[in-house]
N, C-alpha and C positions, 0 to 999 in steps of 0.2 A: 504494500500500500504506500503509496507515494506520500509527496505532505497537502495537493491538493485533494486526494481522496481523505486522507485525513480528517483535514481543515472541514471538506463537506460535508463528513459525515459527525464530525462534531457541531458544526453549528445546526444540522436539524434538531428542530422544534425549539430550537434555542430564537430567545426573544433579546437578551442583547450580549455583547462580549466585550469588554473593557481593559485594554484593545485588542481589535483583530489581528492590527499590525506587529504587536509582543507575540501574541498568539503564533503567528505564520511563524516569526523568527525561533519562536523555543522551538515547534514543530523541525524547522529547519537546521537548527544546533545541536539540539538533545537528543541521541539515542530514544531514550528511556525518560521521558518526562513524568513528571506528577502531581497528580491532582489529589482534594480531598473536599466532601462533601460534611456538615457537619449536624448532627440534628439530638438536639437536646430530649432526655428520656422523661418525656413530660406526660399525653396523652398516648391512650391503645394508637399502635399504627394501622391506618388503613387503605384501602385500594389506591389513593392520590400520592400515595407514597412510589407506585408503579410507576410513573411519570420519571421522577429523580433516578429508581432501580433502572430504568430503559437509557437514559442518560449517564448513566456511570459504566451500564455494558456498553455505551459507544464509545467512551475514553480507553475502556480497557480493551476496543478492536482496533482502536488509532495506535493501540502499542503502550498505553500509561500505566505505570503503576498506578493505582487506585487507592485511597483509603479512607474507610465509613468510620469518622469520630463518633461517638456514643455518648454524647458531652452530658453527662453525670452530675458533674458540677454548675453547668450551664440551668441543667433540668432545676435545681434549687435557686440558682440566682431567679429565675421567672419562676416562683411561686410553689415549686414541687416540696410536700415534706421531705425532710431530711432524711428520715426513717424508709423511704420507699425510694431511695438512690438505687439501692443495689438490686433488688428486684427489679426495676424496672431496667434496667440494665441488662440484665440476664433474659429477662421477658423481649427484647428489642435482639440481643445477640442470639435468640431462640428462631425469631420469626423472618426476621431480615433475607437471611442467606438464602430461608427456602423463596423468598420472595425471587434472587437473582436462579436460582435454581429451575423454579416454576417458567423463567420468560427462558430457557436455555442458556446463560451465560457462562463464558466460561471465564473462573473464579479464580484461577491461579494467579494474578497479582493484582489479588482483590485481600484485603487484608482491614480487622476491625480493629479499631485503638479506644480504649478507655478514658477520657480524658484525664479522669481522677489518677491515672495512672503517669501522666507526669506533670500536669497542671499543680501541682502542692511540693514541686521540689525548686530549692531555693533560686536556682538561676530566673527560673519562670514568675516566681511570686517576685523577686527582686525588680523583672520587667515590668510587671503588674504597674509597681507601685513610681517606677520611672517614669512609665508614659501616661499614669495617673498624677503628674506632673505636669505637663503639657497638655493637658485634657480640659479640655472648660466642662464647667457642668451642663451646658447649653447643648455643646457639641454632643458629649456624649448623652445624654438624653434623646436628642433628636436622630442619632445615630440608631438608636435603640425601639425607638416610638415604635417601627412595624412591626417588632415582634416580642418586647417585652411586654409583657401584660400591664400596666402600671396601676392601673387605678387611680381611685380616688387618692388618696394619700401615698403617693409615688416612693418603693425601698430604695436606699442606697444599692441595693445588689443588683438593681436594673442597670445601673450607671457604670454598673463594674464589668457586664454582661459586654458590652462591644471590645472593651478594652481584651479584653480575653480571647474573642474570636479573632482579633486582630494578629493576636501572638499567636496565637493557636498554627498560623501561615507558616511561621518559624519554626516551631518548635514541631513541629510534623514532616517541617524539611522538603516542601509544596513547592510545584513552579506556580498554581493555579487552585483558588478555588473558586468553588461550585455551587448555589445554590439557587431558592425560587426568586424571583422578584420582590416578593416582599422583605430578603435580605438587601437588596441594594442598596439602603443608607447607610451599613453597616462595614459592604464591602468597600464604599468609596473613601468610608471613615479608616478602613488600614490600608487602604494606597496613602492616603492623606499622613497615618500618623507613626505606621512601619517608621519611614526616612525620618523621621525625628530624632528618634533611637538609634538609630545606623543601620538600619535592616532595610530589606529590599523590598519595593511594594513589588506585588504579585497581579497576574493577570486573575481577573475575574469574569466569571460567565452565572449568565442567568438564564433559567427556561418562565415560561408563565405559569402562574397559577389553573389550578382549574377551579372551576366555578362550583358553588353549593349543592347538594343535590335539591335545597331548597330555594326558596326565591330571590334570595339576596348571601353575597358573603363567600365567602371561598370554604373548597372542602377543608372542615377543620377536626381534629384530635377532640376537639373539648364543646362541638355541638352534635351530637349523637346523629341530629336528625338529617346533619350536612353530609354524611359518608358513609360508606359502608364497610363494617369492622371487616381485617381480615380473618378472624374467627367466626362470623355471622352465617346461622345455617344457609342453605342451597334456600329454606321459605323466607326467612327471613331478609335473603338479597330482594326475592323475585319482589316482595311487599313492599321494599324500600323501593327499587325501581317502579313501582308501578304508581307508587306515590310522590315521584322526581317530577318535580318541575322541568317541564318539556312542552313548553306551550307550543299546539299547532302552525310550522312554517315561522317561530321566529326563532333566529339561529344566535343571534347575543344575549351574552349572559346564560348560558342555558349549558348546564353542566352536564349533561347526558351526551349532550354533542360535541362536548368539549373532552370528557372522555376517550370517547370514541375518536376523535383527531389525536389526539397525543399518548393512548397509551394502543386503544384494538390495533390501529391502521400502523401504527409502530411495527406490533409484533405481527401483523400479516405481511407487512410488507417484509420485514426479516425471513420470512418462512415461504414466500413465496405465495402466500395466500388467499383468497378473495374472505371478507366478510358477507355470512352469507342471511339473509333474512325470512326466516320460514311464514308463511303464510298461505289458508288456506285459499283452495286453486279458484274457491268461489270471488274471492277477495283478490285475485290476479295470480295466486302460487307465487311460489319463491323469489326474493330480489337477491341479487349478489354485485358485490361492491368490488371493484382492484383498487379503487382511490379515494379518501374522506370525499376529496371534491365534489366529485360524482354522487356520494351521496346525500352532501351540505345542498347543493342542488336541489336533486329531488325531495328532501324535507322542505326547504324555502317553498319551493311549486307544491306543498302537499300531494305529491304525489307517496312518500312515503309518510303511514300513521303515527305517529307517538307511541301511543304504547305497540306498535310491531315493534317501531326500534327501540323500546324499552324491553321488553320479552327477549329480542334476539342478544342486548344486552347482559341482560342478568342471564345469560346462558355460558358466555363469555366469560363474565365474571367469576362464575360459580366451577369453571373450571381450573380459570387461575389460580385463585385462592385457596383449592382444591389440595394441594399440598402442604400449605399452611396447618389449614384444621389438620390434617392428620399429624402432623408433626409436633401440633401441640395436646393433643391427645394424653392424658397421663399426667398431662403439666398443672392441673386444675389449682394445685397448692401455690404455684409460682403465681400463678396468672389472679388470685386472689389474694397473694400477698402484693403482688404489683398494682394490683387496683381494686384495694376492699371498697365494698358497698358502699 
């Protein structure tokens, strides 16, 4: 693979890259470059999380090393008890891999790091408190706003939260990281404040959010009704789906179709695949799909139903996830110490 098939098959589904032109260059310099994605152990993971999993198997087909932070410590700066770090940890390190496992990935430098695991040794906390120096509390709050929770009464641990992601670049040893959109005030706060310190800002890349399964708000960990768990029975999907905001022929905002662009049409195109939409023959018999386009199209024109493409969804789904449940099978003790009632 060359660096522009590379380059190509990295910026699919990718919404922006900062910059392309660092980018091209690492591609062009580095053997072996690397990336890492980081995601605090706060809420159950669910299907929206396939999106980032499809995104990190394209790093590791352009030749990257790969590596999935578990940020532990990150999970308690935004609000997680202290006491459900490690569970939820273990419950995240449980479910993840069958997630790259499930879309076919191949794992070998794919590799998980524990934050807590070098985030509390003195080089690291020493940086903490260096570039919590040169940090206003403006910046870093606002660096923070998309994804620390703050509330009413805003914790100092919010403010501590970017500062950390910042290092984290470093101390992982990254030519690049990786996350959604809603990280980008955060990643342009460690281009910004890396060089303060002496350290090298890093290229960063972002893909989009996907949208709620409900009418407003992005698929989230901590609104049950936004997503669908990856432990959620085969009835339980079809009933979320069937209750997904998928209003007839509009195509924004509308998370079922936004799915289906960035995670089905992902892996059939990987595999060579059409999606295919069963329907009975009285109703027109079967559609089949080789491109979103083609069928963003036909849902605009109504020509395809909502709930068909929700039904041929949740079929989709329920095979993905498919290896998940089984893997967590046996685990009920984990899975209720990671997130009692």
């Amino acid at each position: 693979m060359d660096v522009n098939e590379k380059l190509k098959l990295i910026k699919r589904n990718m919404q922006e890259i900062v910059t392309e032109e660092e980018l091209t260059k690492l591609l062009k310099e580095k053997k072996q470059p690397s990336v890492y994605l980081g995601t605090a152990v706060t809420g159950r993971p669910h299907v929206g999380y396939f999106l980032w999993v499809l995104k990190m198997a394209d790093f590791l087909k352009a030749g990257f090393k790969v590596k999935l932070l578990l940020a532990d410590l990150h999970g308690a700066l935004d609000n997680t008890p202290w006491e459900l770090l490690e569970a939820r940890y273990k419950y995240y390190s449980l479910v993840i891999p069958e997630m790259f496992k499930s879309i076919g990935a191949d794992i070998k430098n794919f590799e998980i790091v524990k934050g807590s695991d070098f985030q509390l040794k003195k080089d690291y906390v020493f940086d903490i408190l260096k570039m919590s120096s040169f940090t206003s509390v403006h910046d870093a709050k606002k660096a923070a706003s998309d994804v620390v929770k703050f509330g009413d009464n805003p914790k100092l641990s919010g403010l501590i939260y970017p500062i950390m992601q910042a290092l984290d670049e470093q101390y992982l040893g990254v030519d690049v990281q990786y996350g959604g959109l809603d990280q980008r005030k955060i990643l342009m706060f460690a281009r910004e404040y890396l060089p303060k310190i002496g350290y090298e800002r890093r290229v960063e890349v972002m893909t989009p959010l996907i949208p709620s399964l409900t009418e407003s708000g992005k698929m989230s960990a901590s609104d049950e009704k936004s997503k669908i768990d990856l432990l959620d029975s085969e009835q339980d999907v079809k009933k979320k789906m069937n209750s997904a905001f998928c209003p007839e022929g509009i195509v924004e905002n509308n998370g079922v179709l936004a799915f289906c662009k960035y995670v089905i049409f992902t892996i059939k195109e990987d595999n060579k695949k059409e999606f295919v939409i069963k329907r009975p023959e009285k109703y027109g018999g079967n559609l089949s799909y080789k491109t979103y386009g083609a069928l963003e199209k036909d849902f605009a024109a109504k020509k395809l139903h909502p709930m068909d493409l929700k039904q041929a969804l949740a079929e989709e789904i329920n095979k993905m996830i498919e290896p998940v449940r089984k893997k967590a099978q046996g685990k009920e003790k984990l899975i209720k110490d990671a997130y009692p009632e």
